[in-house]
C-alpha positions in Angstrom: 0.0 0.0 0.0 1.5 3.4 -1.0 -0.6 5.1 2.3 0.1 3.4 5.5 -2.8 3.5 8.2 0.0 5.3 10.1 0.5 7.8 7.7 -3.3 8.6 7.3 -3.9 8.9 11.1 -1.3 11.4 10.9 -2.8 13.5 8.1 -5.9 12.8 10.4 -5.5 14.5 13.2 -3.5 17.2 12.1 -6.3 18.5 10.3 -8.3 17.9 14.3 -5.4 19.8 15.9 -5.1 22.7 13.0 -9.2 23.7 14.0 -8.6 23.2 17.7 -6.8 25.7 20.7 -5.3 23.2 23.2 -2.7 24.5 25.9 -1.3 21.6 27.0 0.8 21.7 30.8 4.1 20.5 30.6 4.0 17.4 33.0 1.3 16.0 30.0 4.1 17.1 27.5 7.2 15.6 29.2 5.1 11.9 29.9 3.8 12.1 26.2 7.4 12.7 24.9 9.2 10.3 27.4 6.8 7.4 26.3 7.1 8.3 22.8 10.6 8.0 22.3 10.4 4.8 24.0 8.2 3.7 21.8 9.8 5.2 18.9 10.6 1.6 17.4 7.0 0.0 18.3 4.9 2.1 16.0 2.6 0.1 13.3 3.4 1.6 9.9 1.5 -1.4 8.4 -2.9 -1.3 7.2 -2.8 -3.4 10.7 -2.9 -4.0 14.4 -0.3 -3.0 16.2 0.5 -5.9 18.2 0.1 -8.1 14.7 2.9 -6.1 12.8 5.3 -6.6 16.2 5.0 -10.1 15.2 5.3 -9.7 11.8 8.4 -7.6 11.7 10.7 -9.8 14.8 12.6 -12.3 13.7 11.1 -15.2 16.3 8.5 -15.5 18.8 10.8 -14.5 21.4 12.1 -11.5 19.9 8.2 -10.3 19.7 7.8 -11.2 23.4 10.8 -9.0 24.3 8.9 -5.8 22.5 5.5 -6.8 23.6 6.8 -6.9 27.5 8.5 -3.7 26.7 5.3 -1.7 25.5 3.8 -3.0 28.8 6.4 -1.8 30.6 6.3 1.5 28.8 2.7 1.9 29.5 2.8 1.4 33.4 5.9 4.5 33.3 3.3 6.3 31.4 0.5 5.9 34.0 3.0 6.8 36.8 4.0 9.6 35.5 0.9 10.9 34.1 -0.4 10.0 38.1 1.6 13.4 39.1 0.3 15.4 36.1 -2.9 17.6 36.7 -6.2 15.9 35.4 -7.2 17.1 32.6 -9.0 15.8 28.9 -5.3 15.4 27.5 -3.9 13.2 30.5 -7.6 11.3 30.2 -7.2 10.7 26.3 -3.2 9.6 27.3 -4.5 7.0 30.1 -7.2 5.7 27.8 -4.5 4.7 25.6 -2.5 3.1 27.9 -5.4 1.6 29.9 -6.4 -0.4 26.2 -3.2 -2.8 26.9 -4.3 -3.2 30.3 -5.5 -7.0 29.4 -3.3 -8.2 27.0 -0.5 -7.2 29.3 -2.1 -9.1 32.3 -2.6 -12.1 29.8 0.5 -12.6 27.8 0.6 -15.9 27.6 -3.5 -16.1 25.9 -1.5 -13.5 23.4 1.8 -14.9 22.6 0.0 -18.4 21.4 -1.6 -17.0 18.4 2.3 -15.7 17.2 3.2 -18.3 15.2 0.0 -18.7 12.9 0.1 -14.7 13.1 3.7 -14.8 11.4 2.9 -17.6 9.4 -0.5 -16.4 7.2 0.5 -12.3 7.8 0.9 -12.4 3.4 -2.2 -14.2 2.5 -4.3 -12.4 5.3 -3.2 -9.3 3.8 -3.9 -10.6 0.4 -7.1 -11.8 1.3 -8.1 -8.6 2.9 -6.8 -6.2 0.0 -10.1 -5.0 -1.0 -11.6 -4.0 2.2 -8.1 -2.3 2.6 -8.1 -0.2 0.1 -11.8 0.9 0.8 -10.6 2.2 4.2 -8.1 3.8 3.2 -9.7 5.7 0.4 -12.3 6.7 2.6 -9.7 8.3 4.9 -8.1 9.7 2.2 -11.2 11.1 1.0 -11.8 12.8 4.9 -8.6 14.2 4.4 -9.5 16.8 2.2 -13.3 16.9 3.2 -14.2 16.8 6.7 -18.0 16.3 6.0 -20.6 13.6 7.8 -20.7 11.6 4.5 -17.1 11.0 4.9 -17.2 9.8 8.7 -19.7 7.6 7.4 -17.9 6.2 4.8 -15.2 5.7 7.2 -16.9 3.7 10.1 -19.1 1.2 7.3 -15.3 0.7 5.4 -13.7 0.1 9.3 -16.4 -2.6 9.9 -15.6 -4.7 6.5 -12.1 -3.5 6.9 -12.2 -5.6 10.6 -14.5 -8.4 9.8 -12.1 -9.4 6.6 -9.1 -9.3 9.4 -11.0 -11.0 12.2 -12.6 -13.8 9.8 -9.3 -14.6 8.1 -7.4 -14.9 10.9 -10.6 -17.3 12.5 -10.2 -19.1 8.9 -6.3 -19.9 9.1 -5.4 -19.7 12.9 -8.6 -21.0 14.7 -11.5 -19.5 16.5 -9.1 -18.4 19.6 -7.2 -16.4 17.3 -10.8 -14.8 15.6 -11.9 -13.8 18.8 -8.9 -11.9 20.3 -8.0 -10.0 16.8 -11.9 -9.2 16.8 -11.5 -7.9 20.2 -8.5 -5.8 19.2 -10.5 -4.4 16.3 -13.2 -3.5 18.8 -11.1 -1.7 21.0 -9.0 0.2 18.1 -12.6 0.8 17.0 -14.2 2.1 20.2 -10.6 4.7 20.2 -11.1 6.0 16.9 -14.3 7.0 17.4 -14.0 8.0 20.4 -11.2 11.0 19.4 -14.1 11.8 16.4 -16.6 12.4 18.6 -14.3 15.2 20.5 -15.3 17.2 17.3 -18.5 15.9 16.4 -20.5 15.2 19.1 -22.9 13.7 17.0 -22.1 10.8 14.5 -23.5 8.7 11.9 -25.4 5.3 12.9 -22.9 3.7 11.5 -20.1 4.7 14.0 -22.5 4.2 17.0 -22.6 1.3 19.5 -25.1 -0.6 18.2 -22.8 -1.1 15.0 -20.4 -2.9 17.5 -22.2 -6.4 17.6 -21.4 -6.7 21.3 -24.2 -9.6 21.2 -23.4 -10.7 17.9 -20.7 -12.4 16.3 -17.9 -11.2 18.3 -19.6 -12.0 21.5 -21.0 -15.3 21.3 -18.0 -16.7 19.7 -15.8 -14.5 22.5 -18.1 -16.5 25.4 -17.5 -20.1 23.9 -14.3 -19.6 25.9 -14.3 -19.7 29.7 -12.2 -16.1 29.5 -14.2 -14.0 28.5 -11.8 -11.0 29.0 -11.0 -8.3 26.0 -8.0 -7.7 24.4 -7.4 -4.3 23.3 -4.1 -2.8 21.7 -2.8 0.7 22.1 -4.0 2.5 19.8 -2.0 5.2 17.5 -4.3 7.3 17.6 -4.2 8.1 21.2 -0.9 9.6 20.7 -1.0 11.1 17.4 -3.1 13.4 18.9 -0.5 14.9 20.1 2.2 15.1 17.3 1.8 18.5 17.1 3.6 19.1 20.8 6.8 17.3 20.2 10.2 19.3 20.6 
């Protein structure tokens, strides 16, 4: 893909920061950039998951274990040092972030199982998926250069096939485990994204609302066949992208 997901969210939420005043303190600043350049290697640049291109790019399992214990790690510094910062919506947005690893870190080893078929079917997943893909990303593409409710639209109805292609595929090749916790980390990345759009619009199209989550639905019941029926949610970009604009 020429445009990375990365790339988009980028373009994304520069246009949200250009039409926006924040003042951000300095304690949110120096925890932002601290964690940042920790993370500096981490970032997805893939159409993907974050957590799913870790394990793509490493070399071996263990190698992706290493970074995935690291971006826990990370997050817990982030939450200490956000704990002395004054509350306000950028320290909430920041811990919301981190707070979305808060299950997959307590449950590495549910996570780390699914690694080899990840690695294994990442090409004919993406190939598979390539359609739905390129839907997404025109439709963010297309927000890019008009910010009207059409385009939001367009942009939660492509996220939803964008996901389900994802989710099913890896259900398809890896098992019904592996369906279930990349559907969850869709839902979460999902519930992020438009989340942060709702800071601007505070009302959104049907299509981004909760009831387009399926949270009784597919997801769900196959989620409950299992007796842990916890979420796994990844960091998402987006969370700190907000803030690109602050760096030094």
């Amino acid at each position: 893909m020429e445009m990375s997901l990365f790339k988009l969210i980028i373009i994304f939420y520069a246009i949200y920061i250009s039409n926006c005043q924040l003042s951000v303190n300095q304690c949110v600043l120096r925890c932002k950039d601290n964690h940042m350049r920790e993370m500096d290697n981490e970032w997805s640049t893939d159409f993907t998951l974050p957590l799913i291109s870790l394990v793509q790019k490493t070399n071996n399992e263990s190698a992706a274990l290493h970074l995935f214990k690291s971006i826990c790690n990370s997050n817990q510094l982030l939450e200490k040092c956000l704990s002395s910062c004054n509350k306000s919506q950028e320290t909430a947005i920041l811990l919301a972030g981190s707070k979305s690893w808060e299950y997959s870190c307590g449950h590495i080893d549910e996570v780390k199982s699914q690694f080899t078929c990840w690695r294994n079917h990442a090409e004919e997943i993406s190939i598979a998926c390539r359609a739905t893909t390129v839907l997404l990303r025109n439709s963010m593409l297309q927000f890019t250069k008009n910010q009207s409710e059409i385009f939001i639209e367009h942009i939660c109805s492509d996220y939803d096939k964008f996901s389900t292609c994802f989710t099913q595929e890896h259900g398809r090749l890896c098992g019904l485990r592996s369906e279930v916790i990349t559907g969850r980390m869709f839902h979460g990345n999902r519930e992020a994204i438009f989340n942060m759009l709702k800071m601007k619009w505070s009302t959104l199209p049907t299509q981004c609302g909760y009831s387009q989550l399926r949270r009784d639905t597919y997801y769900y019941e196959k989620y409950s066949k299992w007796n842990s029926a916890n979420s796994i949610a990844p960091l998402p970009l987006v969370i700190f992208l907000f803030f690109m604009k602050y760096r030094v």
